[in-house]
C-alpha positions in Angstrom: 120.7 96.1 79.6 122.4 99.1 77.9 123.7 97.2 75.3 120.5 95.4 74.0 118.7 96.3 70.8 115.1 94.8 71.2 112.2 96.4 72.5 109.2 98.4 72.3 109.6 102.0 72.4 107.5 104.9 71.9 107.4 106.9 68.6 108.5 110.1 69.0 106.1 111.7 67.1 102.2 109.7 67.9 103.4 108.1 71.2 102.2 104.2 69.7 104.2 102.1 70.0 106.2 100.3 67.6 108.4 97.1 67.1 112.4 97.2 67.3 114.1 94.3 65.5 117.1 92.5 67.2 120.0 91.9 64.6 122.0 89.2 64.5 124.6 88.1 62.1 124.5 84.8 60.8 127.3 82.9 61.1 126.5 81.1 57.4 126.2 84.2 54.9 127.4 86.9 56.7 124.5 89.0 56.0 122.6 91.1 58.7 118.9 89.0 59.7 116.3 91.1 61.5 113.4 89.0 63.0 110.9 91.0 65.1 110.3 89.3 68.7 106.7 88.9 69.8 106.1 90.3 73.2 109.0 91.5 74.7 108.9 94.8 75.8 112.5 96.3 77.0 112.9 100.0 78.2 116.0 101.4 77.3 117.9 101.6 73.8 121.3 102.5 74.2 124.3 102.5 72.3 125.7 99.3 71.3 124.3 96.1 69.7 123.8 92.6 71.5 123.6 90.6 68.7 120.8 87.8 70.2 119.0 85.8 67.7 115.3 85.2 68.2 113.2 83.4 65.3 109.4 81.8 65.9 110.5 79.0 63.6 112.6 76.7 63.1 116.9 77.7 62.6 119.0 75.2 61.2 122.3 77.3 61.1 121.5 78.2 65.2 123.6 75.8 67.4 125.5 75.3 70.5 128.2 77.7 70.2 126.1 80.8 69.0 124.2 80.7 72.3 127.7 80.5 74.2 128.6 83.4 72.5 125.1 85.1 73.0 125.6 84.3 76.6 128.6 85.7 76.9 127.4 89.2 75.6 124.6 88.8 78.2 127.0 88.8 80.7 129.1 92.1 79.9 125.4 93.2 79.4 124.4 92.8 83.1 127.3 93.8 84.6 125.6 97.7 83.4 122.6 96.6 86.0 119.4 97.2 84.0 116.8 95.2 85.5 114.2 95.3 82.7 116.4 94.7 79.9 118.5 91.4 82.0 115.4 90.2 82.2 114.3 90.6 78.4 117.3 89.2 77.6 117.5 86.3 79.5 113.9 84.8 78.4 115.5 86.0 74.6 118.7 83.3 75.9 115.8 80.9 77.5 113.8 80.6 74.2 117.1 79.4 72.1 118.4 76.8 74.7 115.2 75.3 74.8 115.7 74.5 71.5 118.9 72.1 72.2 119.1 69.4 73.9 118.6 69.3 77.4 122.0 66.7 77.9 124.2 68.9 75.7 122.9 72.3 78.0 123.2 71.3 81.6 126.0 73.8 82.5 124.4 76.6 80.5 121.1 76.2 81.2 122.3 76.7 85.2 123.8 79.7 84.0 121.2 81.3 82.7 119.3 80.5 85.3 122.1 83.1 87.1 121.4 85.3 84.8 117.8 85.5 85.7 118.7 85.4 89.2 120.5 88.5 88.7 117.6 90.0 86.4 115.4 89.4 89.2 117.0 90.7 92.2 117.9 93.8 90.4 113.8 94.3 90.0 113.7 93.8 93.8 111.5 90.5 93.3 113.3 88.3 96.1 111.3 85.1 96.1 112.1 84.6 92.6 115.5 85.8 92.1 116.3 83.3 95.3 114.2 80.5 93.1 116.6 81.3 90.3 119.8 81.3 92.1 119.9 78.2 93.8 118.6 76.4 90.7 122.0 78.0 89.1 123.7 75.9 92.0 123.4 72.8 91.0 126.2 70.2 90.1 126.6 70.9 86.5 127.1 74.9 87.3 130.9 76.5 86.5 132.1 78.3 89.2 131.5 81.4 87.9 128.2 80.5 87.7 128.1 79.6 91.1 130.1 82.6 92.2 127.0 84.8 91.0 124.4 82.5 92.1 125.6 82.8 95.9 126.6 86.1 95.8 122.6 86.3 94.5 121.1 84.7 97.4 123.3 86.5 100.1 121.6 89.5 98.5 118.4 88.1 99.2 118.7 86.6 102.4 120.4 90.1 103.9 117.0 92.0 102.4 115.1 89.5 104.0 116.7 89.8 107.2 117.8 86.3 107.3 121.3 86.4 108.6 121.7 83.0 109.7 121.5 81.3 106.0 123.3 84.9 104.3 126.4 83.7 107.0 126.1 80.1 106.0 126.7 81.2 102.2 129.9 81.1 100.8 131.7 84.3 99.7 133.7 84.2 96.3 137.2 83.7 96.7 139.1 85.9 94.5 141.7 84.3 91.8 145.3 85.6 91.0 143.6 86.6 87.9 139.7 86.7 88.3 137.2 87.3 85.4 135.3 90.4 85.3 131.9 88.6 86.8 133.9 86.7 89.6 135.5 90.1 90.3 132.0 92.1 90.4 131.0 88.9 92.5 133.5 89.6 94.7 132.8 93.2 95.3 129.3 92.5 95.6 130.2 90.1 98.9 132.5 92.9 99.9 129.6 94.9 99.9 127.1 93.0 101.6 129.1 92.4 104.6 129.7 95.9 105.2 125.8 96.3 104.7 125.5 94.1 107.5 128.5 96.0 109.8 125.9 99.4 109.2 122.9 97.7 110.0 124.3 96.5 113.2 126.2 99.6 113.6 129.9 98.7 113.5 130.6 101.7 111.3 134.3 101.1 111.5 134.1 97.4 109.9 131.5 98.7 107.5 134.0 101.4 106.2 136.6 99.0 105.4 134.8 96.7 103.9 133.4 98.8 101.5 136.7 100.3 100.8 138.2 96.7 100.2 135.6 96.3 97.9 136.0 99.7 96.3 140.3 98.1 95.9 138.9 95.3 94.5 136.7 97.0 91.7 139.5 99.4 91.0 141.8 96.4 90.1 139.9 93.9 88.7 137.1 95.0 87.1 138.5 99.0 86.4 137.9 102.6 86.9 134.8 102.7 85.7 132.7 100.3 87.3 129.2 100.3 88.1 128.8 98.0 91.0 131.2 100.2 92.7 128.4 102.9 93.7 126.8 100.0 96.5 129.9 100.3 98.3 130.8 103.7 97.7 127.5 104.8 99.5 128.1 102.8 102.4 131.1 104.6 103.1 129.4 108.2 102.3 126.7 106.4 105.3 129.4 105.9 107.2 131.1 109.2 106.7 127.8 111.3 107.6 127.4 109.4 110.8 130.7 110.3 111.7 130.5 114.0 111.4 132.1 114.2 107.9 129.2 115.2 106.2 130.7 117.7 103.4 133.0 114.3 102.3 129.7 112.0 102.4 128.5 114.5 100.3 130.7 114.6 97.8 131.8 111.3 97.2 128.4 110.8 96.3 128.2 113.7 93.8 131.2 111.9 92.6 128.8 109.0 91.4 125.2 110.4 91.2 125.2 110.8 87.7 126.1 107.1 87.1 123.5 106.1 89.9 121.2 107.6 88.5 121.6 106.4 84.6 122.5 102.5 85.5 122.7 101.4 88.9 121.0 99.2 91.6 117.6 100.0 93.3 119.8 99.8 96.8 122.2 102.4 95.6 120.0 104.9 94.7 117.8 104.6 97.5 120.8 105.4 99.7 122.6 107.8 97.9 119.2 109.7 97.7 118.1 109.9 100.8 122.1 110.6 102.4 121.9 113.8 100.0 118.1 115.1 100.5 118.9 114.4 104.8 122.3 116.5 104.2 120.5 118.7 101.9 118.1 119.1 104.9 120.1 119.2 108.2 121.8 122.6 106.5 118.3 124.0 106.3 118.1 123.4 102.4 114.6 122.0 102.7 113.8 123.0 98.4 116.6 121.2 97.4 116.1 118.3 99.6 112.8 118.1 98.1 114.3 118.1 94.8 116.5 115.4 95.5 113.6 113.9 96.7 111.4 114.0 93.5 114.0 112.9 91.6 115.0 109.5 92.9 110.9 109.0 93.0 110.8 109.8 89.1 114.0 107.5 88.8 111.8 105.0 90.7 108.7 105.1 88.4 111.0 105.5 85.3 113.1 102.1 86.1 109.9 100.2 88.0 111.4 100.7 91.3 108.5 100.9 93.8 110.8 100.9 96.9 112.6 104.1 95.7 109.3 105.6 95.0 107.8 104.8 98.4 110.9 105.6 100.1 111.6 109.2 98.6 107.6 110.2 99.2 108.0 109.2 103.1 110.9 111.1 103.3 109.3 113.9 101.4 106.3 113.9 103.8 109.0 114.0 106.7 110.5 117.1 105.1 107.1 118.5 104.4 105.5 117.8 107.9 108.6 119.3 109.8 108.7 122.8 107.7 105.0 123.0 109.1 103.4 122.5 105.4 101.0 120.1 106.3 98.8 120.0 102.9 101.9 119.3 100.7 102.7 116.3 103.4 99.0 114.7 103.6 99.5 115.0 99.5 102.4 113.2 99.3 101.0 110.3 102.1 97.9 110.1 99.7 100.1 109.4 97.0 102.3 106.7 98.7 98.7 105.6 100.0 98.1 104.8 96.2 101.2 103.0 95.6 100.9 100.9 98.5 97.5 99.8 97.3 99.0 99.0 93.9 98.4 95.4 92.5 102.0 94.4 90.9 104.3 92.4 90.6 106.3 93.4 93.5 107.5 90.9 96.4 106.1 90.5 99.6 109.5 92.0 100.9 108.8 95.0 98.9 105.3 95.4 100.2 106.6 95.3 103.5 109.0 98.2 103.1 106.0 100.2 101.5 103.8 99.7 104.5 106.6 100.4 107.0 107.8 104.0 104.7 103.5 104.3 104.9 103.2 104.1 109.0 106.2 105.9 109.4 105.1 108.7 107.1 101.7 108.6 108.5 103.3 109.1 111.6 105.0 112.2 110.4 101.7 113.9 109.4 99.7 113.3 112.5 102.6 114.8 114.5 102.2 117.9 112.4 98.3 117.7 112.2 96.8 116.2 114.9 99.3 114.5 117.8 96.5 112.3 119.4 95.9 110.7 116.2 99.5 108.9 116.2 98.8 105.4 115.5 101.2 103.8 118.5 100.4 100.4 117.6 101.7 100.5 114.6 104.8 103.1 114.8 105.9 100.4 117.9 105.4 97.5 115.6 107.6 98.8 112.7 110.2 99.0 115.3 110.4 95.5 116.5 109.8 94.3 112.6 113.1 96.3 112.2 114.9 95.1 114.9 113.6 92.0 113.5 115.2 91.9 110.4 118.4 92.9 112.0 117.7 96.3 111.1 119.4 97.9 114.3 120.4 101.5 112.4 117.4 101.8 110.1 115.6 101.3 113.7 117.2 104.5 114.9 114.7 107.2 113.2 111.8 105.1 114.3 113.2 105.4 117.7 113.5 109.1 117.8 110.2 109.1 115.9 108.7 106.8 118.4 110.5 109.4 121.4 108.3 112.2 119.7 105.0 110.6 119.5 105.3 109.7 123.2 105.7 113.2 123.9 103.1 114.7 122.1 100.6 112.1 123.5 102.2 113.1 126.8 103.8 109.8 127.8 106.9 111.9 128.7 107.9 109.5 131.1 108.6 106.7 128.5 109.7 108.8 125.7 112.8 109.7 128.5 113.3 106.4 128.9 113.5 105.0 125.6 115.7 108.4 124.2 117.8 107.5 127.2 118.4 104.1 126.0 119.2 105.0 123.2 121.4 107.5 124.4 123.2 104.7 126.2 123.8 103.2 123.0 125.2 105.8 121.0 128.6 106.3 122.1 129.5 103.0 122.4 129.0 102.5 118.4 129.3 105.6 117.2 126.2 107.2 116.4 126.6 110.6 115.7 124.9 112.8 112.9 121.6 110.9 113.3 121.6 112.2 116.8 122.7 116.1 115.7 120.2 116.1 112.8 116.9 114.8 115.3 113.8 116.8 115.6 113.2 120.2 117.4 111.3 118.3 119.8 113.5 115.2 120.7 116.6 117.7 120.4 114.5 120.0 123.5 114.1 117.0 125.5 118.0 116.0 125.2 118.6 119.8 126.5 116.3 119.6 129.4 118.1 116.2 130.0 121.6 117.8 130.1 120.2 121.0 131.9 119.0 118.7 134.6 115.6 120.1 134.3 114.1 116.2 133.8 115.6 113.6 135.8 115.8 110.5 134.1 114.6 107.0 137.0 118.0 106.1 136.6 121.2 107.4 136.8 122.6 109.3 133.9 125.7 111.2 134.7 127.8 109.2 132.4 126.1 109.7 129.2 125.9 113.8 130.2 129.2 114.8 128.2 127.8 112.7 125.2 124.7 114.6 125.2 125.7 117.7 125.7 128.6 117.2 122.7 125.2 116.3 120.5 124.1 120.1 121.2 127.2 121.9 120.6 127.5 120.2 117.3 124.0 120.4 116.4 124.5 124.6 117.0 127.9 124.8 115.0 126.0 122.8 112.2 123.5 125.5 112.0 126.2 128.2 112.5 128.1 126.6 109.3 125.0 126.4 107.5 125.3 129.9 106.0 129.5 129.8 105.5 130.7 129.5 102.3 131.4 125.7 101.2 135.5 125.8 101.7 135.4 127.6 105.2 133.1 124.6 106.6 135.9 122.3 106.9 139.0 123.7 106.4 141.0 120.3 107.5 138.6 118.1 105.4 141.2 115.8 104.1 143.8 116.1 107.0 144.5 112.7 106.1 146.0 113.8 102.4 149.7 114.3 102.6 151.2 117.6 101.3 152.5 115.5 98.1 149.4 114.4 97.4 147.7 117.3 98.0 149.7 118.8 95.2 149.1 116.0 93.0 145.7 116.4 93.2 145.6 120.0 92.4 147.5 119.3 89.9 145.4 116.9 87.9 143.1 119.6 88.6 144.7 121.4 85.9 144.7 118.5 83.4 148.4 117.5 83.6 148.9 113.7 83.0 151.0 111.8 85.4 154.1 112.2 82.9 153.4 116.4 83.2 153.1 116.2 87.2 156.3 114.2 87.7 158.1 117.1 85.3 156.0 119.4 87.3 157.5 117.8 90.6 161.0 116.6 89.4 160.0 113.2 90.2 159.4 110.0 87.7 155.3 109.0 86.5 155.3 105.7 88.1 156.4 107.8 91.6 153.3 110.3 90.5 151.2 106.6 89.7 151.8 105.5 93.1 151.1 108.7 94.6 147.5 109.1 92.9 146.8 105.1 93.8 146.8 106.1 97.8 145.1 109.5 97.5 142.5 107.6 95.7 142.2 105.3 98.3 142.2 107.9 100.7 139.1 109.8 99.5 137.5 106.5 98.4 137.2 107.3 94.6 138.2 105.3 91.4 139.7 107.7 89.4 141.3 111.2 88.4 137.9 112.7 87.8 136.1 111.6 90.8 139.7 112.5 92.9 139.1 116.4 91.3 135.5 116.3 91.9 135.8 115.7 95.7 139.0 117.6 96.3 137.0 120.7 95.1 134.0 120.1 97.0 136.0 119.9 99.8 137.5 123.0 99.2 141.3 122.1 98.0 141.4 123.2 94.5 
């Protein structure tokens, strides 16, 4: 975590490393102790000191109630969501309980098994953080314990794809006046169920379940929560699927910074890719590719091989379509070597590297040589998807799949299965994915509407939809070259003029006591005010409220 003081670093000036004592401060004399762990190796020294005592021999002033407290500062010390350093403190926590009697531990020793459950699934090791959570379960664990050991398995069983046991879990149940982990608990669940609504494609249910949980952080846990960002770029998906693509944007500029100092592997993947494919659609392909390098440096900095495979597959996708083929074979050759890695990743995690692998091989044989599309394969990732309950993520293997029929000149199935999926669409709302497709599935939609391939069955229905997916497409590359503001000049319709002000207004740096002055009316009026817009444009504060409004063009 952020707050810990133990680890091995780097010296600045040789590159060797050296050793970093933890302090502690005993409760006997009063006087600082430094004793120098043996082997644990934490990346990350921030400001702040958790205070954890660690000692190869024998303490006689080390009891009960110091590895309460050093427990509770292990908590405020994973709510920052630092996988390497949870972890490093945990087995810190694990070395003094096992030091105490097992009778006189029961209850803590299950919560520090949640601890490590939490440790574990924010390294995007599955098996084990599941191991760890339902060992934190058992009958001697606190409810608080238990609220972070179930919202831990959810977690896992959604990334596994097993929906059955993630709906059989029970969600936390908020108090009148929750603590800050049952609260982050709580917005975690939030969270998770509208990760589910997007997989399956209710975008709508999705959307306000994320902004519940949003409501939740914001008064529970406060403004500046990092758990928040899970949520917040569920609703940014949700936003760009629904045309709204400057606002998906910015709310997540709102947060990147954040994401990408402290946050979850899941966040940054998705905020990552949302703003390298919006960087993209708008014909921005260098600072997609940017974006791109970025979350796979934030990937190898923080041991995330996911985010690492899934910003190279994306960068070969950008790479492949601009018709630089070298640059795309070098980054496959690259993910190549990270999917033939020996770690210690999950089996979960090598399954998303093989499936960003096939997909990105895909992408380069389209480019280089069409025959050599590996069907098999690209077909299988599909039903894996599907699978897992993966019906969104399954849409760009669709279209992908539509291409690689065409080029291999099965043009009668690629109709087909783009048809389906036109059949689909409107129904659930899929939008953007459809404007943003390739030149070549976005030619076969036009010959569709045109009328210049008939489709086996009858299509006449979906011909508006369609057709709406090429207008759109064409004003997106018309706005492409306008000036930010003049894009979307009703952005936030759904402000009202009083808020509108008020925004602007804090714009300016006027407190809520300045604006109501400003406006003749009284702060807590001005309070209530800023509480809905905030709502409105899905943000948790003043800043983030300013940040969006001028993005969008209002200030």
């Amino acid at each position: 975590m952020n707050d810990v003081v133990a680890y091995e670093s780097l010296s600045k000036s040789d590159g060797t490393p050296r050793s970093v004592v933890i302090p502690r401060l005993s409760s006997r004399t009063g006087a600082l102790r430094a004793i120098s762990p043996p082997h644990l190796p934490l990346d990350g020294l921030a400001a702040g000191a958790l205070q954890i005592a660690w000692s190869s021999g024998p303490r006689i002033d080390f009891g009960f109630a110091e590895l309460r407290l050093d427990i509770e500062r292990a908590w405020q010390t994973v709510t920052h969501l630092d996988c390497r350093d949870a972890l490093a403190i945990t087995e810190l926590i694990e070395h003094l309980a096992s030091r105490l009697p097992a009778t006189a531990t029961k209850a803590l020793r299950c919560e520090i098994a949640a601890l490590r459950a939490v440790a574990l699934v924010l390294q995007d090791d599955e098996a084990a953080a599941l191991a760890a959570a339902l060992s934190a379960r058992g009958p001697d664990a606190s409810a608080r314990t238990a609220h972070v050991a179930s919202t831990v398995c959810r977690s896992v069983y959604w990334r596994l794809g097993d929906l059955e046991s993630f709906h059989a879990m029970e969600r936390v149940k908020l108090d009148d006046r929750p603590g800050r982990m049952q609260a982050v608990s709580a917005l975690f669940d939030l969270a998770l169920d509208a990760a589910v609504a997007l997989d399956q494609m209710r975008f709508s249910t999705a959307r306000l379940l994320a902004g519940h949980a949003l409501e939740v952080g914001r008064r529970f846990v406060g403004t500046h929560v990092l758990a928040d960002a899970f949520p917040a770029c569920i609703i940014a998906q949700v936003l760009y699927e629904q045309g709204q693509v400057d606002e998906a944007e910015a709310l997540l500029v709102a947060r990147i910074a954040n994401i990408r100092q402290c946050c979850t592997v899941e966040s940054a993947l998705r905020a990552h890719v949302l703003l390298a494919n919006i960087a993209a659609s708008r014909g921005q392909h260098g600072r997609a590719l940017v974006i791109l390098s970025e979350a796979e440096a934030l990937g190898e900095r923080r041991g995330w091989p996911r985010l690492r495979a899934a910003s190279l597959a994306y960068q070969v996708e950008i790479e492949a379509g601009c018709g630089r083929v070298e640059q795309a074979a070098s980054c496959l050759q690259r993910l190549a070597e990270l999917a033939a890695e020996e770690g210690a990743v999950s089996s979960n995690v090598r399954f998303e590297i093989a499936r960003f692998y096939t997909i990105a091989q895909a992408h380069v044989a389209l480019t280089r040589s069409p025959c050599a599309v590996d069907m098999i394969s690209l077909r299988q990732v599909h039903r894996d998807t599907l699978w897992r309950g993966g019906l969104y993520a399954a849409v760009p293997v669709v279209l992908l799949l539509v291409e690689a029929l065409l080029v291999t000149g099965q043009r009668g199935e690629a109709v087909e299965v783009l048809v389906g999926l036109l059949r689909l669409a409107p129904s659930v709302g899929l939008h953007q994915t459809l404007v943003d497709c390739s030149v070549r599935v976005t030619e076969l939609i036009e010959a569709i509407v045109q009328q210049r391939i008939v489709p086996d069955s009858d299509i006449r229905e979906l011909l508006p939809y369609a057709s709406m997916l090429l207008v759109h497409r064409q004003r997106d590359a018309n706005e492409a070259n306008e000036p930010f503001a003049a894009r979307r000049p009703n952005a936030s319709a759904g402000l009202s003029e009083r808020e509108r002000l008020i925004v602007a207004l804090m714009g300016r740096g006027l407190s809520n006591k300045q604006i109501g002055a400003e406006l003749g009316i009284a702060p807590e009026t001005v309070k209530s005010h800023a509480k809905h817009l905030y709502t409105k444009l899905s943000v948790r504060n003043r800043t983030e409220a300013v940040t969006l409004a001028t993005r969008l063009g209002l200030l």
